[in-house]
C-alpha positions in Angstrom: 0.0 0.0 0.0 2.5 2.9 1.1 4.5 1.6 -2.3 1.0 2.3 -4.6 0.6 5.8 -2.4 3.9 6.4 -3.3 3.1 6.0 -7.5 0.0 7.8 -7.1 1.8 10.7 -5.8 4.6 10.8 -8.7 1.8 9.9 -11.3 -0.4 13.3 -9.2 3.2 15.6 -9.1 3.9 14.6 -12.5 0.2 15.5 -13.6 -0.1 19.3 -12.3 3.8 20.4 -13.2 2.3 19.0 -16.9 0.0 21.6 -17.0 2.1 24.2 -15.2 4.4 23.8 -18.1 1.1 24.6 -20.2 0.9 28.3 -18.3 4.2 28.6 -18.9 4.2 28.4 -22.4 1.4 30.6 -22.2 2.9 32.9 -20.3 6.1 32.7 -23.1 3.7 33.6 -25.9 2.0 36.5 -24.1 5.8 38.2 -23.2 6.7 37.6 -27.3 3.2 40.3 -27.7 4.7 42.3 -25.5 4.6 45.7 -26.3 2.6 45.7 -29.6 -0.9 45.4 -28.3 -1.1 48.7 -26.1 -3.2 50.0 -24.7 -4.8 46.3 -24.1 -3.0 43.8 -22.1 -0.5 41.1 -23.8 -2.3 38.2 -23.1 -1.0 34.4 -24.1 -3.3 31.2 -24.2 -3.0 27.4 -24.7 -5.8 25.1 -25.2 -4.7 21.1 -24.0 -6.4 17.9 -24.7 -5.5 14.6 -23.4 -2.0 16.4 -22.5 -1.3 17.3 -25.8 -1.6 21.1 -27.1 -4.0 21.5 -29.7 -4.1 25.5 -30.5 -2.1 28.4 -28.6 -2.6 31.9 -29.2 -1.6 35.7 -28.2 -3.1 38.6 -28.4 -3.1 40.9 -32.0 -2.8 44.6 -31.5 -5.4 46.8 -30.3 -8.7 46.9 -31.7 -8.4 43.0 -32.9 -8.8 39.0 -31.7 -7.8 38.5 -28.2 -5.4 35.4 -27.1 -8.4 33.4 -26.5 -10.0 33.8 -29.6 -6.7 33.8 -31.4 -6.4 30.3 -30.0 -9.9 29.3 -30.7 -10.1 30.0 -34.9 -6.4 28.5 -34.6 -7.6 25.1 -33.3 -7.9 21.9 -36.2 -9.6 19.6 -34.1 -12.5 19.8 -32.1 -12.1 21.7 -28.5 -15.0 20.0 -26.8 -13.5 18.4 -23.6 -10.3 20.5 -23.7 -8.6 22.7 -21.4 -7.4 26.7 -21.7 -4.6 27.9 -19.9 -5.0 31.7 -20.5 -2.2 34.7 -18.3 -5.5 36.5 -18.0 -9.0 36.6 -17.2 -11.2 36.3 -20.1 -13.0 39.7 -20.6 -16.8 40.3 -21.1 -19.0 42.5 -23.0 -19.2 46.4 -21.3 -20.0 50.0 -22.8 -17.7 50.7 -25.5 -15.8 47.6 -26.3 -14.1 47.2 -29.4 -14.0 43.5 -29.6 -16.5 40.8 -28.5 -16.7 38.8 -25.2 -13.8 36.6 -25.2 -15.4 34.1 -21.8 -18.8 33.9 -24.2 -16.6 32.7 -27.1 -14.8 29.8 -24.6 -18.4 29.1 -23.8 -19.3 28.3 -27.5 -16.2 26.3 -27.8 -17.2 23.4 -26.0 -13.9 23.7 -23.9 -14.4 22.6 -20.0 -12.1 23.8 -17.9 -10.5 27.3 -18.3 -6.8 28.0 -16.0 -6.0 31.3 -15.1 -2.8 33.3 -15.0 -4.6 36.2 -13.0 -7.3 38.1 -12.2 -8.1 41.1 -14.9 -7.3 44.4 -13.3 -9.9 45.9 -15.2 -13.0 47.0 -13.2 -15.1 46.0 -15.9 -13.8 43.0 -15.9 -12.3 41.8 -12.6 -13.7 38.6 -11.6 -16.6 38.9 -14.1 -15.2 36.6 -16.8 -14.6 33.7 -14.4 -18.9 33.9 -13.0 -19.8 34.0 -16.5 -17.8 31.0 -17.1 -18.9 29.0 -14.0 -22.1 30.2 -14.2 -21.9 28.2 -17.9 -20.7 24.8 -16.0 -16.9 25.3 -16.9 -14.5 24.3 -14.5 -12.4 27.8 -13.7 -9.2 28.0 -11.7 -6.8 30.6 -10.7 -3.1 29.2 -11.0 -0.6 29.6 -7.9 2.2 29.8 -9.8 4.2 32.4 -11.7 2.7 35.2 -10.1 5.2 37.6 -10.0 5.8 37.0 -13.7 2.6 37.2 -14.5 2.4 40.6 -12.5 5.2 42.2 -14.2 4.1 41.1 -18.1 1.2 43.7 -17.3 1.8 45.8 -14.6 1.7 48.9 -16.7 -1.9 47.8 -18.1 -3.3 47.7 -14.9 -1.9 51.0 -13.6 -3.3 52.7 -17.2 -7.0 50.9 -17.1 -7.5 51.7 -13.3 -5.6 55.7 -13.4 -5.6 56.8 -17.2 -1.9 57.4 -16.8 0.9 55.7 -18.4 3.4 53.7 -15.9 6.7 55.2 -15.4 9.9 53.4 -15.7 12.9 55.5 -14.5 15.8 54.1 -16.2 19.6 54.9 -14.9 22.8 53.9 -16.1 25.2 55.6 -13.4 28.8 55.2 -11.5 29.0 53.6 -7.9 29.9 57.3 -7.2 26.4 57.9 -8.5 27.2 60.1 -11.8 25.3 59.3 -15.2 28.0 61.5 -16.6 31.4 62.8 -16.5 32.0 66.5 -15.6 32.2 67.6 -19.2 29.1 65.2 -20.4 30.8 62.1 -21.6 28.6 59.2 -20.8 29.5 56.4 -23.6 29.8 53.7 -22.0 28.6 54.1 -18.1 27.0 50.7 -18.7 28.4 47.5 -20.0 26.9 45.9 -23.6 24.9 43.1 -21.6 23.0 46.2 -19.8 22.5 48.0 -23.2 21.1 45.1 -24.6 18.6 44.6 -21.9 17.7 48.5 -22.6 16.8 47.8 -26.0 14.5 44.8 -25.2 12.6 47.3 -22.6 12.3 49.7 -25.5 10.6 47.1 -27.7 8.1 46.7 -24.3 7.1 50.4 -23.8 4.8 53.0 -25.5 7.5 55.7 -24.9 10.6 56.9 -24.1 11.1 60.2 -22.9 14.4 62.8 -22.2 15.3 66.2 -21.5 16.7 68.4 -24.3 20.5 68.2 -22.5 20.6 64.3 -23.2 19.8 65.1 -26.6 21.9 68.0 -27.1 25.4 66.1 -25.1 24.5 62.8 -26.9 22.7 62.7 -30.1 20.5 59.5 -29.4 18.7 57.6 -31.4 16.3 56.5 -28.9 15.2 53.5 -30.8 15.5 49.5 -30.5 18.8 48.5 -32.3 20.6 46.1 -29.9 18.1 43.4 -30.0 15.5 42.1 -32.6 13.1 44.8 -33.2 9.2 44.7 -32.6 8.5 47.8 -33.0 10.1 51.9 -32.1 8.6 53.5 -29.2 7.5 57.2 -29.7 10.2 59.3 -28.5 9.2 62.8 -26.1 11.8 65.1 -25.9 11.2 68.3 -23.1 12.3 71.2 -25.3 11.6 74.3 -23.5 13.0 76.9 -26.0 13.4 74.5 -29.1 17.0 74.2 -28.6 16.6 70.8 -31.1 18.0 71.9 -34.5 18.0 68.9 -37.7 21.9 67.9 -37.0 20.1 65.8 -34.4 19.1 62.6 -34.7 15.4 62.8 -33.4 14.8 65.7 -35.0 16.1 64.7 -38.6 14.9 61.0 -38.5 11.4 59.7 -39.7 10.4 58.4 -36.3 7.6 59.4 -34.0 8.5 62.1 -31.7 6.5 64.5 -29.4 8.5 67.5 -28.5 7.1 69.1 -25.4 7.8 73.3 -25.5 6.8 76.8 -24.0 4.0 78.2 -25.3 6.2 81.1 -26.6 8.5 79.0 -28.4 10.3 80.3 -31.8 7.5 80.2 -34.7 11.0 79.3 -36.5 10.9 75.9 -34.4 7.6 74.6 -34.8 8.0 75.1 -38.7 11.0 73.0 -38.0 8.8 70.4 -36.3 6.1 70.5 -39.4 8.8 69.9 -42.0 10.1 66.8 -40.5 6.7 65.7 -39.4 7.6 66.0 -35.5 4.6 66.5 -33.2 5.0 70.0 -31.2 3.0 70.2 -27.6 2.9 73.4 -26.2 2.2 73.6 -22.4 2.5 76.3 -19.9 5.3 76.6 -17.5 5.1 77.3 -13.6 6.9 80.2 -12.0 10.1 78.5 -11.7 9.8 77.9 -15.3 9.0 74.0 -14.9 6.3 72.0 -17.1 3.9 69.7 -15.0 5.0 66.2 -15.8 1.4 65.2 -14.3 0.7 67.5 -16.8 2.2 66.1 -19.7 1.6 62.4 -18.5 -2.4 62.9 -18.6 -2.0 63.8 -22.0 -0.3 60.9 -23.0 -2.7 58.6 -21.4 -5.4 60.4 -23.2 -3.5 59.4 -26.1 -3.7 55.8 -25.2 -0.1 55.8 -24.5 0.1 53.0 -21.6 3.9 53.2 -20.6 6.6 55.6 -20.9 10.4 55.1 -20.2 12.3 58.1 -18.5 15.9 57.9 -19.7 17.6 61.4 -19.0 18.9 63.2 -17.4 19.3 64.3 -14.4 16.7 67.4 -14.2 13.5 65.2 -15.6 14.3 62.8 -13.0 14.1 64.4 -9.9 11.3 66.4 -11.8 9.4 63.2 -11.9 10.3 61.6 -8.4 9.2 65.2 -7.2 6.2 64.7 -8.9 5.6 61.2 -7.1 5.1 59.9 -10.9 7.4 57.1 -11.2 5.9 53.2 -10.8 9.1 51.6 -11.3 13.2 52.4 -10.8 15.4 50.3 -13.1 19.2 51.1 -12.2 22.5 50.1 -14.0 24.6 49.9 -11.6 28.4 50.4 -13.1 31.7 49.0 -11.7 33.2 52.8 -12.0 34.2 55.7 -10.5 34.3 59.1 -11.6 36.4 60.1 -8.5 34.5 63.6 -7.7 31.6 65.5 -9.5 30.3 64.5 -12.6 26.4 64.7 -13.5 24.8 63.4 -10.7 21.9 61.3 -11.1 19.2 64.0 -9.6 20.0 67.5 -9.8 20.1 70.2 -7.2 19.6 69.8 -3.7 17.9 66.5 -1.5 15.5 66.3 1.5 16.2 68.0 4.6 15.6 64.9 6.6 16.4 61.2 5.9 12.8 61.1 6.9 11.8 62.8 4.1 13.3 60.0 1.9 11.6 57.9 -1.3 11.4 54.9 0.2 12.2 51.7 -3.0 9.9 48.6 -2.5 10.2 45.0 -3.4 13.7 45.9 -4.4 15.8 42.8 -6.9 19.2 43.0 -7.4 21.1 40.6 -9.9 24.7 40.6 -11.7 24.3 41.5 -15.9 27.3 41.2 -17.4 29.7 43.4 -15.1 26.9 45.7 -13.9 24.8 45.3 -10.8 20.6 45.4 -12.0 18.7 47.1 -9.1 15.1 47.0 -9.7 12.3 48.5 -7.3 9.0 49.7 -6.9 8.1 53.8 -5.3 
């Protein structure tokens, strides 16, 4: 007897890491979306039967078939009796919906059990999808596993559908002695070519990137995905005050998207500069210090259905947007260098009074990429 408990139980573990290796691959297929269906989640799903996958899917961009549905036209054999492993929970119909009810189309499958990645952070959806599924007689779980992953693959969807504002990642590449740049504005390389890399494949993930006229002016980036396969180029923002951007620059004079933020009493010569290389020009007032409103500038994005925006320099936007309380997210390249005295410091001009006062980082990772030190954290 205690030898037959024994082969249930490896028969039983062997069963349920089978179909956590389903969510995985789900999971896999929802992070190779990632990034081209904004402002809707990426969302991956497998369909099993008899422990063999039959269809998989992933969501298309915005405005077209969802990972479920994706999965369901895929499928060459009938999906009565089968099993969906989805990262998140099937939506339903509500006011102003572009696509139909993806937990009504599992419903007209024939499919009878449904796994689930997470709940949707959408309000109109949230726990919705799986009572119109049970309600139908499927079988719905919630999976234990991978939560963290599964967090991360759409954390900046459910800070967007739930706020209307994009989720901020502050980006850093900086010196143990804490400078992004050397006294005279040399910063190529702080970082090493693994953490570039890794820079590049973010870039493919967000809506935006946004900088300061300085990092533009000291470096001439491109601001675009070159260091990894390429999904897609995020828009670029540039904070222009007085249209200091000229066309020997390489987001002025290129054929990307780009946004530059200005004064209202900018140079009319500029924004005919913008209109003859098709750059966007926003125009927003100043306060009496002569500062835009990055709450400001980030509602207008939102409106514009951008979901995520990367802040990558320098050192005046950043503490602009950690004084504004904007960030979600603090991604730092830690370099094994020293500028031995003052460079550009990460955050310009003077800190809190008190340690009191301090930002506090949460859920703070640390790991080793290439010879840089990746601190991640959440404000």
């Amino acid at each position: 007897m205690h030898n037959l408990c024994k082969i249930i139980f490896r028969k039983e573990k062997k069963f349920f890491m089978y179909k956590k290796d389903f969510l995985l691959k789900a999971i896999i297929l929802a992070e190779g979306v990632k990034g081209l269906t904004s402002p809707n989640p990426a969302v991956g799903c497998v369909i099993e039967k008899n422990g063999k996958i039959i269809s998989e899917g992933a969501t298309q961009k915005s405005g077209c078939d969802h990972a479920e549905v994706v999965a369901i036209k895929n499928a060459k054999e009938s999906l009565k009796g089968s099993t969906m492993y989805v990262t998140l929970e099937p939506c339903i119909n509500y006011p102003l919906k572009k696509t139909p009810s993806c937990a009504e189309k599992i419903i007209e499958s024939g499919i009878k059990e449904v796994i689930i990645g997470m709940e949707d952070p959408n309000p109109n959806v949230k726990g919705k999808g799986i009572e119109l599924l049970k309600k139908a007689g499927l079988k719905v779980k919630l999976a234990d596993d991978f939560k963290e992953r599964l967090f991360v693959l759409n954390e900046d969807f459910a800070k967007f559908i739930n706020t209307g504002l994009p989720f901020v990642y502050l980006k850093v590449a900086m010196t143990l002695d804490g400078n992004i740049a050397t006294i005279k504005g040399d910063s190529k390389w702080i970082s090493c070519e693994e953490s570039r890399k890794y820079v590049h494949s973010l870039r493919n993930k967000v809506d935006a990137i946004l900088v300061g006229v300085n990092t533009v002016l000291q470096d001439n980036p491109e601001l675009n995905v070159r260091l990894v396969e390429k999904k897609k180029d995020p828009t670029r923002i540039v904070i222009d005050p007085f249209g200091k951007t000229t066309e020997n620059f390489n987001v002025m004079a290129d054929n990307l998207p780009t946004i530059f933020v200005t004064r209202k009493d900018v140079s009319p010569v500029f924004v005919e500069k913008c209109q003859r290389y098709g750059k966007e020009i926003l125009q927003l007032m100043t306060d009496e210090n002569g500062l835009f409103s990055f709450k400001e500038i980030f509602t207008i994005l939102g409106n514009r259905n951008i979901s995520s925006v990367m802040i990558e320099g320098g050192s005046r936007v950043y503490k602009g947007v950690l004084s504004e309380k904007l960030a979600d997210k603090l991604i730092i390249f830690l370099a094994p260098k020293l500028f031995l005295g003052r460079g550009v410091p990460f955050l310009y001009g003077d800190g809190v009074a008190k340690v009191i006062e301090a930002i506090k980082i949460k859920d703070i990772s640390v790991e080793n990429i290439g010879e840089d030190i990746l601190i991640q954290g959440y404000l």
